[in-house]
C-alpha positions, 0 to 999 in steps of 0.5 A: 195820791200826791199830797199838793203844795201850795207856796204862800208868798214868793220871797228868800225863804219860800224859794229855798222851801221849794228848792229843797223839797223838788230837790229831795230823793226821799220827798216821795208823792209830794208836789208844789202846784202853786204859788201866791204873792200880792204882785202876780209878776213876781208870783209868776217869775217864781213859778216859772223859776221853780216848774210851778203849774199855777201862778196866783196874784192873792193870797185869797185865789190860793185860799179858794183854789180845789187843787191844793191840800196843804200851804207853806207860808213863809210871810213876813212875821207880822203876816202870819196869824191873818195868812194862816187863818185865812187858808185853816178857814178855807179847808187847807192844812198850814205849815206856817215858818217860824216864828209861828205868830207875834204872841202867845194870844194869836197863837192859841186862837189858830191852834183853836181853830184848826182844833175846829177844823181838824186840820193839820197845823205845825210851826215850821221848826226845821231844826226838829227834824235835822239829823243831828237833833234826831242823834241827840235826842238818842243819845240822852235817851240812851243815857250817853250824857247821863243825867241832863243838868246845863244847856248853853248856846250862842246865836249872833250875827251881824243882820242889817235886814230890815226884818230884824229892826223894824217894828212894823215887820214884827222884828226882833232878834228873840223871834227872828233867831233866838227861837232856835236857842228856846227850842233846843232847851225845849227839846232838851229839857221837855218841862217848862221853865220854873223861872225866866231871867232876861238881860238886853238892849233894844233897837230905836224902833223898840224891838229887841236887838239882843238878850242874855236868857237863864231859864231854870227848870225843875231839879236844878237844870239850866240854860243860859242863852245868847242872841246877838242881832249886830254881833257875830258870835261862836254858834255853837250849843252844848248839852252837858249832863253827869256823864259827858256832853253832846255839842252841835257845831257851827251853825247849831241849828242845822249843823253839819257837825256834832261832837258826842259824848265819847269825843267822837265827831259825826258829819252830815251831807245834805242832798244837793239842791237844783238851784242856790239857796239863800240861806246855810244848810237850807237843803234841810228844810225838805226834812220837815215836809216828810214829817207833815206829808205823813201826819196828813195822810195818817189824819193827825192835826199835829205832829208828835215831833213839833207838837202845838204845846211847844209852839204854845211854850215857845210863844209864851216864852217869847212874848215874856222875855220881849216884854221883860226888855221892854219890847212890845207889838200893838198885837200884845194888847189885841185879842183874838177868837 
């Protein structure tokens, strides 16, 4: 039985979900069959665009509707906690885009309920299940890097989106692109950080625009991290450990190029899309799909490659390090079930 997809809203990041999935060979027995927005005119432009069967003009049709076992929600920020809530109530398992919510408070009360509900819930972290991150993880597991001590990446660009400096629209350079930096040194590192040490500057609406991050761990490991919302910076991060160094090239988060330990270089083709995307290297986010189709049909509510104790982490992490710069939500001061 194919597992039914449901798309919740129909903007940038949602097309390039829906592009990259229909496009994928591997994809197996898996199908969008609808798609929802407030305006049910671009719901329905949308669906046509991708062969979609139903178009819905609220989130709540989607949410009721019988034909539908699991929902991509690529909402803006803000949107997250209420939309994800909205569909684990209704019986509907939730792939929810990063960053999972706007804190650590909203982000335990979801995990609690779908706990509740025992359904499946994941944070679409899609650098979790690119290649080059799966090579890595080999490699330190192999020994290739030897013991590892220091993580250092870059992620700036140069963004005018109103989603990076608007406070309303729960903007921010940490959630919107330093998440990928937290969660390679959480990938690589897999504790906790003993101690978190932040520098940066703040947009006038109050939301981060940029942070310099140290994170020590236990036994002397380090990551320094920088994000950069209006600088373009060299997006690369390396893993060095006692024996060598493992560096995903430009653009690290979804890279086409690694450089191993040994010095050699391994590329990576991703399958071709039916239609452009609107972001880099976004054919990959079809990676992460597989991942979710197997855990539903295994009748796991979390997967062991994005488990909920990394989203909580990277929550937590996130909501210090905007509070040690100065940047807070009404949301912060908010409690939840």
């Amino acid at each position: 039985m194919s597992l039914r997809w449901g798309i919740v809203t129909a903007g940038l990041i949602s097309h390039d979900f829906v592009n990259a999935l229909n496009s994928y060979p591997d994809k197996g027995d898996q199908v969008v069959v609808a798609v929802a927005a407030r305006d049910k005119g671009r719901a329905e432009a949308f669906a046509k665009l991708h062969n979609i069967e139903k178009a819905y003009g609220s989130y709540q049709e989607l949410a009721a509707s019988k034909d539908i076992d699991v929902v991509y929600i690529g909402s803006l920020n803000p949107d997250h906690y209420n939309l994800t809530k909205l569909y684990l109530e209704n019986g509907k398992h939730v792939l929810c885009e990063k960053p999972f919510t706007l804190n650590l408070k909203q982000s335990e009360s979801l995990i609690k309920l779908a706990k509740q509900k025992n359904l499946f819930l994941m944070e679409a972290i899609w650098s979790r299940f690119s290649p080059a991150y799966i090579d890595l993880e080999k490699d330190i597991a192999a020994g290739e890097l030897g013991d590892v001590k220091f993580v250092e990446g870059n992620f700036g660009i140069v963004c005018d989106a109103e989603r990076m400096s608007k406070k309303e629209l729960g903007g921010g350079a940490i959630l919107d692109i330093g998440i990928y930096l937290l969660h390679l040194a959480q990938f690589v590192f897999k504790d906790e950080p003993s101690k978190v040490t932040v520098s940066g500057s703040l947009y006038p609406s109050g939301v981060d625009e940029s942070e310099t991050i140290i994170l020590d761990y236990p036994g002397g490991r380090r990551a320094v991290l920088n994000i950069q919302s209006r600088l373009a910076l060299h997006n690369k991060a390396t893993i060095y450990g006692t024996k060598g160094r493992f560096t995903l090239e430009e653009y690290f988060h979804f890279p086409e190029k690694v450089t191993r330990a040994d010095g050699s270089t391994k590329e990576y083709v991703q399958h071709t899309t039916n239609l452009p995307s609107n972001f880099g290297n976004n054919a990959g986010l079809a990676y992460q799909t597989v991942e979710v189709a197997r855990c539903i049909k295994e009748g796991l509510i979390e997967s062991p490659r994005m488990p909920h104790k990394d989203t909580l982490l990277l929550a937590k992490l996130m909501t210090d390090i905007r509070h040690q710069v100065g940047a807070r939500f009404d949301a912060d001061d908010e409690e939840y079930p």
